[in-house]
N, C-alpha and C positions, 0 to 999 in steps of 0.2 A: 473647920478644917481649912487650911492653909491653899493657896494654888499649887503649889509647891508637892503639897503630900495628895492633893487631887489627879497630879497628875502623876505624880509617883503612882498610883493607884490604878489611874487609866493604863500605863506602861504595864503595868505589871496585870491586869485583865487580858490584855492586848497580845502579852506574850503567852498565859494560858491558853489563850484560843487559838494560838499559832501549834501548842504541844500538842493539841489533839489531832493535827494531820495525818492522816494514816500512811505509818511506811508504804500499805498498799497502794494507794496513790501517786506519794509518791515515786515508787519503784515503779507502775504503770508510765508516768511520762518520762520518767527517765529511761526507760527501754526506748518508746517509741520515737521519742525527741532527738535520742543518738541512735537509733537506728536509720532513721531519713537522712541524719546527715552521712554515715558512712556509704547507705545505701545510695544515692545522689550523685557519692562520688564514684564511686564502683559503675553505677551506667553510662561513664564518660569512657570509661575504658572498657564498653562491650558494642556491637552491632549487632540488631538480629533480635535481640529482646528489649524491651523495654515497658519500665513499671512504674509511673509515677501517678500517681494517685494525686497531688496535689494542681498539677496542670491539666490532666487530663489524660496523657500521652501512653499510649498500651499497644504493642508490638512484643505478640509472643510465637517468634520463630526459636531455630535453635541461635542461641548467643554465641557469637565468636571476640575474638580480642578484637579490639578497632586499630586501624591500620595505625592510626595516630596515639594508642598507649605505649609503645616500645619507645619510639620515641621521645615522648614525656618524660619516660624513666631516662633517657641515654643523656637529652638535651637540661631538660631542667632536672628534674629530681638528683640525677648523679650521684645513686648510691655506693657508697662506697665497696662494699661486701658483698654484694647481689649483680649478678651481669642484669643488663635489662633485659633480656628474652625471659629472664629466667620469672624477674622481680615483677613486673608486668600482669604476667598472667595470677601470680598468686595475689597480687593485690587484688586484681580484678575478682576471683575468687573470691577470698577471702570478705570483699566487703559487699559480696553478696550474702553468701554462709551467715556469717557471724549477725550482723542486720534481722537478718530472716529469724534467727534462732531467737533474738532477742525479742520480735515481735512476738514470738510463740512464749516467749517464758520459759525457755526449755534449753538447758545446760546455760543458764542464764550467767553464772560467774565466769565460767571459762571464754563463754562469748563477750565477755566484758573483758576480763584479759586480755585475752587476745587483740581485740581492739584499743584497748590501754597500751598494749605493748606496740603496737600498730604506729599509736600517739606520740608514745617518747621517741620512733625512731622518724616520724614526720618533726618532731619538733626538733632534734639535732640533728639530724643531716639535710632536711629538706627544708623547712621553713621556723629558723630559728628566733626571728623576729617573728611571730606570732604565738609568745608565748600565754599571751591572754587567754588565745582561742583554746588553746592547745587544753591551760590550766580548766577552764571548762569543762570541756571535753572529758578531762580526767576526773576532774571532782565529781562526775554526772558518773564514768565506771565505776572510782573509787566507792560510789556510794552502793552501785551495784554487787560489785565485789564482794562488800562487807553484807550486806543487806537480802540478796537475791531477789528474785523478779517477782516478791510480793504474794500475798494470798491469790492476785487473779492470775495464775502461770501455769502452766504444763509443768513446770517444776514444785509448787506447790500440791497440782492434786496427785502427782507422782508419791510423793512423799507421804499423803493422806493414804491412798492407798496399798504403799509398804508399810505402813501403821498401823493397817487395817492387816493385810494378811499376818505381819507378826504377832499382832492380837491372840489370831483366829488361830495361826500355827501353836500359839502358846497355851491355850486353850484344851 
């Protein structure tokens, strides 16, 4: 056997063992990985709560806007479409909710949506030179999207058990 077809041979074992990654898997960090990051960014624009598990840091009163997200939105962000009082709080919202939902696995494509759409409008009007980041970001929903949040999800055993009572009703 040749080097040549030895390693054609390696390449192609190498890439079998790559096939058998389970979507669940990967759907599992691809929730959690974009959810820390939305989530991360969403407690810059809250006081009053806070939830990071990677530092340490846990303050759970009631969450209010931070004095300094209105104007993030006014000074840098400058979205076009959205007054900042308005834009502000639903981000801040928004990249709590959707985060959350994702960690749960539960309405797992819509919360990836939502956050994709979130994405294209951070990457054209807010930071357009960061399209690397951005495309990440997207290909990690997009795969959500297509894919949902996996056998380990609230939206999986949802589904298991509307399979189940349609059985039973059918029955």
């Amino acid at each position: 056997m040749t080097s040549l077809a030895r390693a054609c041979r390696s390449l192609h074992a190498a890439s079998a063992l790559c096939t058998r990654l389970p979507d669940t898997l990967i759907a599992l960090v691809a929730r959690f990985s974009i959810a820390a990051t939305f989530w991360l960014s969403g407690q810059t624009k809250v006081q009053g709560f806070a939830a990071n598990f990677v530092s340490g840091q846990f303050e759970f009163g009631w969450p209010r806007l931070a004095d300094s997200a209105i104007d993030l939105f006014r000074d840098e962000y400058r979205l076009p479409l959205l007054a900042p009082e308005f834009a502000a709080p639903l981000a801040a919202f928004a990249e709590h909710l959707f985060p959350l939902l994702l960690l749960l696995g539960l309405a797992t494509r819509l919360s990836a949506l939502a956050l994709l759409a979130m994405t294209a409008v951070i990457q054209v009007f807010v930071y357009p030179d960061a399209y690397a980041l951005h495309g990440t970001w997207a290909a990690v929903l997009l795969f959500l999207v297509a894919r949902g949040g996996g056998a380990l999800s609230l939206d999986a055993l949802l589904a298991r058990r509307c399979r189940r009572q349609q059985f039973l009703d059918a029955s």
